[in-house]
C-alpha positions as CSV (number, residue, x, y, z in Angstrom):
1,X,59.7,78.5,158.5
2,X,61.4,81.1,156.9
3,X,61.4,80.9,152.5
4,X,65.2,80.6,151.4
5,X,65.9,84.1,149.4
6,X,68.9,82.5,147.8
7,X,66.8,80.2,145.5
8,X,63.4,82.6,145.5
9,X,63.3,86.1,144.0
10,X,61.5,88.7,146.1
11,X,58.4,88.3,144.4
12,X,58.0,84.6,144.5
13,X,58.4,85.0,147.8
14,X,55.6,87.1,148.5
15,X,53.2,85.4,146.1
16,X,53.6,82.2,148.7
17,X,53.4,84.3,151.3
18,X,50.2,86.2,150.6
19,X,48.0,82.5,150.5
20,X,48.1,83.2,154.7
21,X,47.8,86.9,154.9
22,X,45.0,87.7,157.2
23,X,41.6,89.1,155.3
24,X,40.3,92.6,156.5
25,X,37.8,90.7,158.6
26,X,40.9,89.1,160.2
27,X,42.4,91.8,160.8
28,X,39.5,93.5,162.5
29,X,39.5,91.0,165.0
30,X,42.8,90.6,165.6
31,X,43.3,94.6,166.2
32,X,40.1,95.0,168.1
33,X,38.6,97.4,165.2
34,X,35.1,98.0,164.9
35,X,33.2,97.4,161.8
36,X,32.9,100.7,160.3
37,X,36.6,101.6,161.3
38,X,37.8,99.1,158.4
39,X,37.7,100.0,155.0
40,X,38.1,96.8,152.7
41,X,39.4,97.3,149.4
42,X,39.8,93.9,148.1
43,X,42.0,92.0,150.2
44,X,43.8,94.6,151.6
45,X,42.0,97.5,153.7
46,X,42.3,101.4,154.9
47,X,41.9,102.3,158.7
48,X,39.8,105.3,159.3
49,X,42.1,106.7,161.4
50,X,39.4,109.3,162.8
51,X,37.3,107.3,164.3
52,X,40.0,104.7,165.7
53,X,41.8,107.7,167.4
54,X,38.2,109.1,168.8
55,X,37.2,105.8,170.5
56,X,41.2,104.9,171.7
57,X,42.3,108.5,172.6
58,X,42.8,107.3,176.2
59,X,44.8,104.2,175.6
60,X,48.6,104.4,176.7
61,X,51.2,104.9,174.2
62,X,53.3,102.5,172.9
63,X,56.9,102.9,172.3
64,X,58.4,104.8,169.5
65,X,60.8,103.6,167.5
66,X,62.6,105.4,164.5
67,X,64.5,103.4,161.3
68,X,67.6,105.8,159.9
69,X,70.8,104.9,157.8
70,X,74.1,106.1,157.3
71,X,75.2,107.4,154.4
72,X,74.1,105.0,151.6
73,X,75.3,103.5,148.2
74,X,73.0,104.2,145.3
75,X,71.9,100.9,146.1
76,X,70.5,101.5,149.3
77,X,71.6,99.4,152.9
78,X,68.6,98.1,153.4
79,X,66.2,100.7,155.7
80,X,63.2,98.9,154.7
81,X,63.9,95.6,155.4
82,X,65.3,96.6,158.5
83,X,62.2,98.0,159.3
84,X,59.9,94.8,158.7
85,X,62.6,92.4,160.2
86,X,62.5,94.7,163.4
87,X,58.9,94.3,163.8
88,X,59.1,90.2,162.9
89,X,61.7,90.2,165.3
90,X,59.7,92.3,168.4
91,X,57.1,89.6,167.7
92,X,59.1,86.8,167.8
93,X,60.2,87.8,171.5
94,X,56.0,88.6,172.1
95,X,55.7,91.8,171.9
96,X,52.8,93.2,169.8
97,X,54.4,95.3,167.3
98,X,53.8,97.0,164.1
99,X,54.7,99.5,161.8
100,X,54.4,102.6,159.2
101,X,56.5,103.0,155.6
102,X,56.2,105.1,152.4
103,X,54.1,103.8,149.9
104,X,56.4,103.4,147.0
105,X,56.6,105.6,143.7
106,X,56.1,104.2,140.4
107,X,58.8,106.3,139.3
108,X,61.8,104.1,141.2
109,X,59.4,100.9,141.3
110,X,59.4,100.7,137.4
111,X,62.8,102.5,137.4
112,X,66.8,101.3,138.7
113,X,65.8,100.9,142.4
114,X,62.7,98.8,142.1
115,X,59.9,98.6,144.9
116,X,60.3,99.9,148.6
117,X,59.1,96.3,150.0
118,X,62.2,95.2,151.8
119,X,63.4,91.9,150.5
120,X,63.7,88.2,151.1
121,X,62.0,87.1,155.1
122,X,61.8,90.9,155.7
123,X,59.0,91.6,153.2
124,X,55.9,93.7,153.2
125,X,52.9,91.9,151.3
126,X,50.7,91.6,149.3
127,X,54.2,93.0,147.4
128,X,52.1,93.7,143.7
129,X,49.1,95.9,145.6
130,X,51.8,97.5,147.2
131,X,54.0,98.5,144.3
132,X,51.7,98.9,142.0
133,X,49.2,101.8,143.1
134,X,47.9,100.0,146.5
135,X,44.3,102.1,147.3
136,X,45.0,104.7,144.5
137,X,46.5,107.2,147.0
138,X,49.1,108.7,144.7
139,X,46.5,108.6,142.0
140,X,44.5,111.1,144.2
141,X,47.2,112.9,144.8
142,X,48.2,113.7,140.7
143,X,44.7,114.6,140.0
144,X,44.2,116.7,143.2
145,X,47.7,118.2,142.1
146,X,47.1,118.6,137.9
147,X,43.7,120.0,139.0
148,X,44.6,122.9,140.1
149,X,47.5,123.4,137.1
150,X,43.9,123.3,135.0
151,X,42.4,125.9,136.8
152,X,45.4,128.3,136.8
153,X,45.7,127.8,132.9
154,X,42.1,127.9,132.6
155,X,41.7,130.9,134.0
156,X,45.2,132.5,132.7
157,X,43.1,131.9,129.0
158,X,40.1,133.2,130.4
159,X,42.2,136.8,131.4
160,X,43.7,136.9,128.2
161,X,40.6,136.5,126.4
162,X,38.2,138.6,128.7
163,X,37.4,142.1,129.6
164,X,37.1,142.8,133.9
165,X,33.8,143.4,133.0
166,X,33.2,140.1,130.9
167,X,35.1,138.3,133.9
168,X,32.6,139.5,136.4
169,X,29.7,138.3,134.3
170,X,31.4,134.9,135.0
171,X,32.0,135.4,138.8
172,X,35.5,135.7,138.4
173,X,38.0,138.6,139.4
174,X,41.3,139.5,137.5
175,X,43.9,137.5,139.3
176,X,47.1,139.1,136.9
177,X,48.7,135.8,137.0
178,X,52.1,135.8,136.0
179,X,52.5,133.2,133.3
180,X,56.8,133.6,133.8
181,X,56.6,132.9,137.6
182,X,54.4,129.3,137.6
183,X,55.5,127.5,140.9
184,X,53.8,124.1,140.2
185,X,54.4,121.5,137.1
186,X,52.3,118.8,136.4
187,X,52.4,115.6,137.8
188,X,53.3,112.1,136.6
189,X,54.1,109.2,139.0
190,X,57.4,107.7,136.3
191,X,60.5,108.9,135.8
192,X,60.0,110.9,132.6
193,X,63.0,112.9,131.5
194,X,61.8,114.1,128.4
195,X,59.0,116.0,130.5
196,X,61.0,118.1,132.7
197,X,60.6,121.3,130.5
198,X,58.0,121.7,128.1
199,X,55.7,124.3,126.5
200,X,52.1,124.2,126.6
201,X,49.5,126.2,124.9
202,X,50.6,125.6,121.5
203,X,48.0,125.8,118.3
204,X,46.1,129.2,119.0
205,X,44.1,131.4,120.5
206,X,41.7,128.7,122.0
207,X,44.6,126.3,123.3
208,X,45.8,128.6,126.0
209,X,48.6,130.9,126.5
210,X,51.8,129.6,125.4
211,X,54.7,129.4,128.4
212,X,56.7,127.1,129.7
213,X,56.2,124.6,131.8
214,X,57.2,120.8,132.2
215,X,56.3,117.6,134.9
216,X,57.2,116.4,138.5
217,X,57.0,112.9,139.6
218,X,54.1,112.8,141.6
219,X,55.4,112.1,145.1
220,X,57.0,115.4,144.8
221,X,53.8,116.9,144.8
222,X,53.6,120.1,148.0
223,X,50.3,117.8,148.2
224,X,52.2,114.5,149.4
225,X,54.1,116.7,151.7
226,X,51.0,118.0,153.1
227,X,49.3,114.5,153.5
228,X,52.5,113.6,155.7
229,X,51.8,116.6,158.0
230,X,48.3,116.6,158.3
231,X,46.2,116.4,161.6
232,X,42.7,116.2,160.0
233,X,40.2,116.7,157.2
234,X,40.1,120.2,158.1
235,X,43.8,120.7,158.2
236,X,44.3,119.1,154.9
237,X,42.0,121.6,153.8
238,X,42.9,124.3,155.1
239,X,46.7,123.7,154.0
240,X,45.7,122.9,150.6
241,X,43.7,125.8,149.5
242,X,47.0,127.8,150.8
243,X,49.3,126.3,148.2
244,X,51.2,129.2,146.2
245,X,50.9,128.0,142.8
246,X,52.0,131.2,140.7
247,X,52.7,134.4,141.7
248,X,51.0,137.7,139.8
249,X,52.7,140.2,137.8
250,X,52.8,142.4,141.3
251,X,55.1,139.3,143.2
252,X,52.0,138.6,145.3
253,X,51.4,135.1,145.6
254,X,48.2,133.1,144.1
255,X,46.8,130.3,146.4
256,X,44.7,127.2,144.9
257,X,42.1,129.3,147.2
258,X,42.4,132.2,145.1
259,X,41.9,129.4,142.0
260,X,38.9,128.6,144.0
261,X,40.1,125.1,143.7
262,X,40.9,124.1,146.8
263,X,37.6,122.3,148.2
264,X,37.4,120.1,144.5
265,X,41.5,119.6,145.6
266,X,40.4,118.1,149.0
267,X,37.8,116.1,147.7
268,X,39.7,114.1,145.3
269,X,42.2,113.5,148.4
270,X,39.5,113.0,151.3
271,X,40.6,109.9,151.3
272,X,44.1,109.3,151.0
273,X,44.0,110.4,154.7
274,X,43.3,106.9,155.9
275,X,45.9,104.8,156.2
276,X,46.2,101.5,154.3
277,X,46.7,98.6,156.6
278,X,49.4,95.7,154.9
279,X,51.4,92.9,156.4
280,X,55.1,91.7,156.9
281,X,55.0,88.1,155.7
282,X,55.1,87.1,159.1
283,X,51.6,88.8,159.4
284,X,52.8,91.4,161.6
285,X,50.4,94.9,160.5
286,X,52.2,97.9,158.9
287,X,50.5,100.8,157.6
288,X,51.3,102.2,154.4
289,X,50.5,106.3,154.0
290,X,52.1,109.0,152.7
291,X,55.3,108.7,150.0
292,X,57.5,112.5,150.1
293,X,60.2,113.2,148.8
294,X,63.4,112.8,151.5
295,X,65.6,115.1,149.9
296,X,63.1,118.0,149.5
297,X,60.1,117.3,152.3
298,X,59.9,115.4,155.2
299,X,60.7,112.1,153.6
300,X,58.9,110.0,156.2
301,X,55.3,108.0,156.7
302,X,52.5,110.4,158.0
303,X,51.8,111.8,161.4
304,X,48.5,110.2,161.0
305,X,50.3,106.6,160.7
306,X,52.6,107.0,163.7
307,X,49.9,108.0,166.1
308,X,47.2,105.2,164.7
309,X,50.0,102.7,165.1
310,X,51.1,103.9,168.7
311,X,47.5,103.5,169.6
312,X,47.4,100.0,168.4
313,X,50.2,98.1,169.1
314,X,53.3,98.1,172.1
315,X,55.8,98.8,169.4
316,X,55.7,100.9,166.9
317,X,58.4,100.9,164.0
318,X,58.3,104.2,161.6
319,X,60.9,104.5,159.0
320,X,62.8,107.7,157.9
321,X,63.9,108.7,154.3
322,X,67.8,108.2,153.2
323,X,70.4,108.5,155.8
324,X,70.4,110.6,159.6
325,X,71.6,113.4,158.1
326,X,68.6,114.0,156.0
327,X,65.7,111.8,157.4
328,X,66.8,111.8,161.2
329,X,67.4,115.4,161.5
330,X,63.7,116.0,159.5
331,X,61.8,113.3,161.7
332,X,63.9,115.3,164.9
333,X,63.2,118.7,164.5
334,X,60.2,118.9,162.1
335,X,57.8,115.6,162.3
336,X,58.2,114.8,166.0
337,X,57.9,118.8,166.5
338,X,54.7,118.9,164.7
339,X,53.0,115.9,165.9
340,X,54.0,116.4,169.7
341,X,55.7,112.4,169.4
342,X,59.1,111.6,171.5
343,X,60.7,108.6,170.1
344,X,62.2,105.8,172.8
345,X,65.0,104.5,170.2
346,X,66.5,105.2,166.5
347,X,67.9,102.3,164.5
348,X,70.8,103.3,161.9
349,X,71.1,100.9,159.6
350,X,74.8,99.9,158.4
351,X,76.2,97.5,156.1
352,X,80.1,96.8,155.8
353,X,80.0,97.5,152.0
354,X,78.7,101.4,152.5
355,X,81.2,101.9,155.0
356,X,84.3,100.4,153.1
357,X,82.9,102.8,150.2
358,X,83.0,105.6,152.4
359,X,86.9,104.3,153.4
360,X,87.6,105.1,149.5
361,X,86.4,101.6,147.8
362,X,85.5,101.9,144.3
363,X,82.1,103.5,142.6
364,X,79.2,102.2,143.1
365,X,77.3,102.2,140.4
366,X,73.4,100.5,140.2
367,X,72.8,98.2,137.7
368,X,76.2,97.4,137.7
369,X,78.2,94.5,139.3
370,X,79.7,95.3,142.7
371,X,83.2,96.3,142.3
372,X,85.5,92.8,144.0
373,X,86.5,95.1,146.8
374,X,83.0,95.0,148.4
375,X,82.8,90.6,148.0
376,X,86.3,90.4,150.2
377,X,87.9,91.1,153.9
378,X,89.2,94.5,153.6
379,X,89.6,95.6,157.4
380,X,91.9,98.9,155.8
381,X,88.7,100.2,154.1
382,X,86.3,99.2,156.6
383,X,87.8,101.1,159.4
384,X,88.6,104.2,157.4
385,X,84.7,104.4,156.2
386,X,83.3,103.5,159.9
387,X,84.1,107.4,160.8
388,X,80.7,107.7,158.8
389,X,78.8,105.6,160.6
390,X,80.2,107.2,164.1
391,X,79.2,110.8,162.7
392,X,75.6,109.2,161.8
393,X,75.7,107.8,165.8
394,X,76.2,111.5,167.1
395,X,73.6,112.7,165.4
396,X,71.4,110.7,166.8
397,X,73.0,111.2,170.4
398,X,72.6,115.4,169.9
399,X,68.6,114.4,169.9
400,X,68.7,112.3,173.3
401,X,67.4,109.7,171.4
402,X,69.1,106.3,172.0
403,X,70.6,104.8,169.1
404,X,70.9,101.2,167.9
405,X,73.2,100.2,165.3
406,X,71.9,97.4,162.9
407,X,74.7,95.7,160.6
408,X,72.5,94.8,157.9
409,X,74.2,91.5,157.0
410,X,75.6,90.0,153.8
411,X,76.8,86.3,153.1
412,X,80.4,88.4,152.6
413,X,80.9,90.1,155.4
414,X,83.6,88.3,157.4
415,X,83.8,88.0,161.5
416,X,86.6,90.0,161.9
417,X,84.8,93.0,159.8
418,X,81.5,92.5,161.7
419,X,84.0,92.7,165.1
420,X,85.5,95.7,163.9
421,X,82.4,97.3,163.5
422,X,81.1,96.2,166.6
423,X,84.2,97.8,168.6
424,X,83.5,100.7,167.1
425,X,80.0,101.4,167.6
426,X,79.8,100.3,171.4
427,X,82.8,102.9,171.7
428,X,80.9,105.3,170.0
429,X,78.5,104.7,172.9
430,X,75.4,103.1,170.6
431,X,73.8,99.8,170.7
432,X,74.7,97.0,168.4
433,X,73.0,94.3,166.6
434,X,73.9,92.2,163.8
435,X,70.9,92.1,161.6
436,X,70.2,88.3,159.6
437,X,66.2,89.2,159.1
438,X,66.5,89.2,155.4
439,X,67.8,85.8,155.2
440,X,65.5,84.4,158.6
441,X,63.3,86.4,159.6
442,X,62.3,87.4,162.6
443,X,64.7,84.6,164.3
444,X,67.4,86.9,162.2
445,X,66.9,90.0,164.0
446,X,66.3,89.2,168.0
447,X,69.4,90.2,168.7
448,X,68.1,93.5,166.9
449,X,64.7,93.4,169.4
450,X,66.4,92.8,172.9
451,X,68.7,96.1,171.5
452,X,65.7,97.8,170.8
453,X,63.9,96.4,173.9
454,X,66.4,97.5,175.7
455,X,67.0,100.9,174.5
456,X,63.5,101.6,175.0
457,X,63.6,101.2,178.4
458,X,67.0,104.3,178.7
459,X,65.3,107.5,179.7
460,X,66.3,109.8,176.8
461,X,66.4,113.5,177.1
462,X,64.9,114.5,173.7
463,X,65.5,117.7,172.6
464,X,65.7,119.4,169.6
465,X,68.4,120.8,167.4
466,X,66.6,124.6,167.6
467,X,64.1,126.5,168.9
468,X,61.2,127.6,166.8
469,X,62.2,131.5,167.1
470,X,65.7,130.8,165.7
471,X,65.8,132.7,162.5
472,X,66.1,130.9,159.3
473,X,69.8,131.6,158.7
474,X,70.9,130.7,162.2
475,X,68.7,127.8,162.0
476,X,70.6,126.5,158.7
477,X,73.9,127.4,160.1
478,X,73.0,125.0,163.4
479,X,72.1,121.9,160.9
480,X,75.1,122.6,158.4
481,X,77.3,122.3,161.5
482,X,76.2,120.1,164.0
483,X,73.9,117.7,161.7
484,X,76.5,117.7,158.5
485,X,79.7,118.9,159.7
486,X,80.2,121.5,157.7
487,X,82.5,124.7,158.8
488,X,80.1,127.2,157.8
489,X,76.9,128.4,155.5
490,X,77.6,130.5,152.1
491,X,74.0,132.3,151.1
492,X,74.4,133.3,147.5
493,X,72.6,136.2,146.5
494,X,69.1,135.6,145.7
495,X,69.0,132.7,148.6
496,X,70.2,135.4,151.3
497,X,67.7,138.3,150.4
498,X,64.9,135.4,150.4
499,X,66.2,134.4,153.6
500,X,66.0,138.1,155.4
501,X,62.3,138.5,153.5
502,X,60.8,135.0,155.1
503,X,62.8,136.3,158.4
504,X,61.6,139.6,158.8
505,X,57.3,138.6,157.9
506,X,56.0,137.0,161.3
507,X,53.6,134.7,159.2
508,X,56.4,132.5,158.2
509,X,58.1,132.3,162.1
510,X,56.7,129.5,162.6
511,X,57.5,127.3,159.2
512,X,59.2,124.7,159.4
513,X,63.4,124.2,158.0
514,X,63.4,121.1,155.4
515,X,66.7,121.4,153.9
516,X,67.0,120.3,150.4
517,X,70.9,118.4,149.9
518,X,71.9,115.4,148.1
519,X,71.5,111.8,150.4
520,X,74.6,110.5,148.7
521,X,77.3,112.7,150.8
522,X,77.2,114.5,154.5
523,X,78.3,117.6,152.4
524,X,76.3,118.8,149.0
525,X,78.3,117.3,146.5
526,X,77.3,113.1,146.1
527,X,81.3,112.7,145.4
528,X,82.7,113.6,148.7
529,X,82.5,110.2,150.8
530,X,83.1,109.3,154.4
531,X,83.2,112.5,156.8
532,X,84.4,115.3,154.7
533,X,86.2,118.3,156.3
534,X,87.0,121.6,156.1
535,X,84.2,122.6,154.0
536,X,81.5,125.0,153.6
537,X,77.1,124.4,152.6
538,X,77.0,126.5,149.9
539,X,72.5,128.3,149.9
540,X,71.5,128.9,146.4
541,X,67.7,129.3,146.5
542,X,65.0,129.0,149.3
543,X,61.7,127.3,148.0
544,X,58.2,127.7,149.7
545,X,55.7,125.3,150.6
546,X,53.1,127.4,151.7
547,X,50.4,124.6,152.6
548,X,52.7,122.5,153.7
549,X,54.3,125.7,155.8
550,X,57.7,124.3,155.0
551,X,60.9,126.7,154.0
552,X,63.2,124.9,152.1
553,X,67.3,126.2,151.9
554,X,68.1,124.9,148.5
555,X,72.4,123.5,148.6
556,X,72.8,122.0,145.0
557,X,70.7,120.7,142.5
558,X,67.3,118.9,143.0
559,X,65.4,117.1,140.0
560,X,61.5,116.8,141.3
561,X,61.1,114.6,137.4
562,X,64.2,111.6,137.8
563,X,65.4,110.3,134.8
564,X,64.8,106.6,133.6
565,X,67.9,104.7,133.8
566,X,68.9,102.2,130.4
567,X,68.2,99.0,132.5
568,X,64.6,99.8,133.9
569,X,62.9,97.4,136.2
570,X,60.2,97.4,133.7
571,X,61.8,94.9,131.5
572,X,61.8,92.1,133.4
573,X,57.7,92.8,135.0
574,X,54.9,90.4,133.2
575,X,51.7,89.2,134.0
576,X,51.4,85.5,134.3
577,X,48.2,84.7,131.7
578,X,47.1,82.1,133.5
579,X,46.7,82.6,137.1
580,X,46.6,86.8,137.0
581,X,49.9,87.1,139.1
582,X,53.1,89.7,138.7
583,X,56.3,88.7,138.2
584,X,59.5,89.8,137.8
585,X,58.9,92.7,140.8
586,X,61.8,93.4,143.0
């Protein structure tokens, strides 16, 4: 029986909920695990994902299904929950299915967007594990990450303070680090303006060298990226120890292997690589790994998670950062190109108050109430902003992949809207389903499975968007004009003489393109709505991630530390002193 989300917050929700969630032992059964393939921690658990994959190598794949937007509000249309009402919804019509999502930050969780949980009968439980640090893997992650920003200051004071000779005494050799060219900041998991830029080393000789410096939130850590990539314990390590974290005063770069930190790195994050195994609170399984950054790494669950799940259940349901611009095109041609996977179907997710913003509806602003446009039939607006939606659809279509449109539904959205967008999706040649899960359930979103179902069973013809030996320029040029719609690519300076370096050494042929734009707009700037024209990506940096072995083409400005807003989700969290439990999440 589904809860009513009307009259329950979120949170109160999951907390009745949870009282039937299966144990680990449960869930061992249920999945066919063996005993030392499930790691308990407390009432959740981690799946070694080694061992499961050894012993079920030769079981048939299941089907592959990916979870994309279009362009979203600030708010966000509802990916998540699309995600977990999917999977209720495949199990309501008896197919074993499952999932993978992002394990939330506690930057946005304690911040304006709240947890990544989905919401009302499309929830992921236990909800306060989840938000609130689940089996410590971001915490691994930060120390893993500041570790190695001690032992590049460590040893920058031990240079300036020892002869070569002294140094050798001590097993080291002069690295000449640069103190003016520092790639890495340190890392804190909140949204911390007042850290962004700082100085460090203040108070003497026996504090350090004084430079700048300043924080990242912690999911935007080269490590999370890496963790998302990874095949294997040795891969992790291997791609950790080559993580530039400062470059000397000859422009040569200095790894965490150089540090000799990379093994003490590796073990602090051995075991973030197992997945952590929670629920939907229909006790479907979804496992939780990985948490990057959309707009600046691959912005989806790991490799790991997708080929565990696909191993386990018929169905499996991974879900891509922001809209198919960004998280689309990055699961296309970079995560399904890495791990070898060829999806069956891609869900965008819709809602009639994105597109009528997109068809010039007022601001949206979060934390604010919803300008009266978005509460009322407006079939002008709607069909002006549902050219976003169809762009989003071709996207997908460029892959091969089919695509399914889900309306995420609101009590507001009139029949005649929901027809309008219907007409113009099955024109656009897609799929469509109107999507009820978060007020029912699974029962909300079968209309959503037998579209899925179905699709799954169309022979795509996936391909991707380029070929590895595309250069980098021609390989940004193909995204800015196929993927966004752009006209053209302008390098500026410093980006375009990067570009022809990375280009002309062989060692970086093979990395991969994660573009680095805003989510808010096709085009760079978050104010151009709807399917902007005549315009051109303007390339004003191009970042390495040399462990992850990602290039990343820099169009407009990216904050890796997000600002807290003045109406935090923070304020309304407490701890019930009676009974232990969390309120107030959402």
């Amino acid at each position: 029986m589904p809860y009513d989300p009307m009259k329950h917050a979120d949170w109160q929700i999951a907390l009745e909920a949870e009282k039937g969630m299966p144990s680990p032992a449960e869930w061992r059964a249920r999945l066919g695990l063996d005993e030392d393939e499930v790691l308990p921690y407390g009432r959740i658990c981690k799946l070694d994902s080694r061992r499961i994959l050894a012993r079920l190598g030769d079981r048939p794949t299941g089907k592959y299904i990916e979870v994309t937007a279009i362009t979203p509000t600030p708010l966000g249309e509802g990916k998540t929950t699309t995600t977990l009402g999917l999977i209720e919804g495949l199990a309501k019509r008896g197919r074993r299915a499952g999932g993978a999502l992002r394990q939330p930050s506690g930057g946005p969780s304690m911040n304006i967007k709240g947890t990544a949980a989905g919401g009302g009968n499309a929830l992921l439980i236990p909800m306060t594990e989840f938000t609130l640090g689940l089996t410590g893997d971001i915490d691994a992650i930060a120390n893993a990450h500041n570790l190695a920003l001690v032992a590049l200051t460590a040893r920058l004071h031990h240079e300036a303070n020892y002869s070569d000779e002294a140094l050798a005494k001590r097993g080291l050799r002069r690295l000449d680090i640069d103190p003016r060219r520092v790639e890495m900041k340190w890392a804190l998991d909140f949204c911390a303006q007042a850290l962004r830029q700082i100085v460090i080393g203040l108070g003497g000789k026996g504090n350090g060298i004084p430079m700048e410096s300043g924080f990242q939130i912690s999911v935007s850590s080269e490590l999370m990226a890496i963790l998302a990539v990874a095949r294997d314990l040795g891969d992790l390590r291997r791609r950790i120890g080559e993580i530039t974290v400062a470059y000397d005063r000859r422009g040569n770069p200095v790894t965490c292997d150089d540090l000799e930190v990379g093994g003490a790195m590796t073990a602090w994050m051995r075991n973030t690589l197992h997945p952590t195994l929670c629920s939907t609170i229909e006790y479907q399984p979804v496992l939780v790994h990985a948490g990057p950054f959309a707009n600046i790494a691959v912005g989806q669950s790991s490799i790991l998670a997708d080929r565990l799940g696909l191993k386990l259940w018929d169905y499996h349901v991974t879900e891509s950062g922001f809209g198919a611009d960004i998280g689309f095109e990055k699961f296309w041609n970079v995560k399904c190109r890495l791990s070898g996977l060829t999806p069956d179907a891609s869900v965008i997710t819709a809602t009639i108050r994105a597109l009528k913003m997109h068809g010039g509806g007022s601001r949206v602003v979060p934390g604010r109430p919803l300008p009266r446009e978005y509460e009322k039939e407006s079939l002008e607006l709607l069909e002006r902003g549902i050219a976003n939606l169809v762009h989003h659809i071709g996207i997908v279509r460029k892959s091969g992949v089919p695509p399914v449109v889900c309306l995420n539904r609101f009590s507001t959205d009139t029949e005649a809207e929901v027809a309008l967008v219907r007409r113009h999706v099955e024109k656009a040649g897609a799929r469509f389903a109107v999507g009820e899960h978060w007020l029912r359930g699974g029962e909300g979103a079968l209309e959503l499975a037998d579209a899925v179902i179905d699709a799954c069973e169309e022979r795509g013809e996936f391909r991707f968007l380029y070929p590895l030996e595309l250069p980098l320029r021609e390989r940004v040029e193909r995204i800015a004009c196929e993927v966004y719609g752009a006209d053209g690519v302008a390098w500026g300076p410093e980006a375009e003489e990067k570009a022809k370096a990375f280009e002309a050494d062989p060692r970086f042929r093979d990395y991969a393109t994660m573009m680095v734009k805003t989510h808010l707009s096709l085009s760079h700037d978050p104010d151009w709505k709807g399917v902007p024209t005549g315009w051109t990506l303007p390339i004003r940096d191009v970042l390495l991630f040399s462990g992850a072995r990602f290039l990343c083409p820099v169009a407009g400005a990216i904050a890796l530390m997000p600002g807290t807003g003045s109406d935090p989700a923070f304020r309304r969290v407490d701890v019930d002193v009676n009974t232990g439990d969390v309120r107030g999440l959402f």
